[in-house]
C-alpha positions, 0 to 999 in steps of 0.5 A, a space after each residue: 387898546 382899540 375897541 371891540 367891534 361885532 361884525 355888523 360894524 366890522 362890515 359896514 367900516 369894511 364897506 365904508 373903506 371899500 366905497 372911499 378906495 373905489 372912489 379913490 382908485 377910478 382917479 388913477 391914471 391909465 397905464 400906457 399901452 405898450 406895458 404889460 396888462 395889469 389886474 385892474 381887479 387885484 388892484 383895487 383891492 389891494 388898495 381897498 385891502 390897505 384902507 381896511 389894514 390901516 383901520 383894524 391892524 390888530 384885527 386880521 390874522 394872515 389867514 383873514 388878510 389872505 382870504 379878505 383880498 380873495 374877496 375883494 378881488 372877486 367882489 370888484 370883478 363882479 361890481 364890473 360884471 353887474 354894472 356892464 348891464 344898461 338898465 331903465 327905470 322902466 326895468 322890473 325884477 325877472 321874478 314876480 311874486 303872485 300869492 298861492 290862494 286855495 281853491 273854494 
């Protein structure tokens, strides 16, 4: 019987799979450039989507593994959307904090 896990342990497993198929699926080859586009986005989460089944297979109902893809999907899309800023160290956060002081 496998282990019980609370869902901080769950998402920290689910990001540790997450980071090791990302990592795994930058080495996969280009497709050539006569075939058809392919979902880079789906792609990558499919694969990081088996690394998640093979750890918890008995934890994901059909409704969870539906959704979890959902998920992956549009976290991939916006990882590429996030990383296509070019940022310095010398950039700050467009908000900044002042504390409210009551006059007198």
């Amino acid at each position: 019987m496998a282990k019980s896990l609370n869902r901080r342990q769950f998402a920290s497993q689910a990001v540790l799979g997450a980071v090791a198929t990302g990592v795994a699926s930058q080495a996969v080859a280009q497709p050539a450039k006569d075939a058809a586009p392919k979902n880079v986005f789906r792609d990558i989460a499919e694969a990081q989507f088996a690394t998640l089944e093979q750890l918890y297979p008995e934890n994901l109902t059909d409704e969870h593994r539906a959704a979890l893809k959902q998920r992956l999907e549009r976290q991939a899309i916006r990882s590429r959307m996030l990383s296509s800023f070019k940022l310095t160290n010398a950039d700050e956060p467009a908000t900044m904090f002042a504390a409210y002081r009551a006059e007198g």
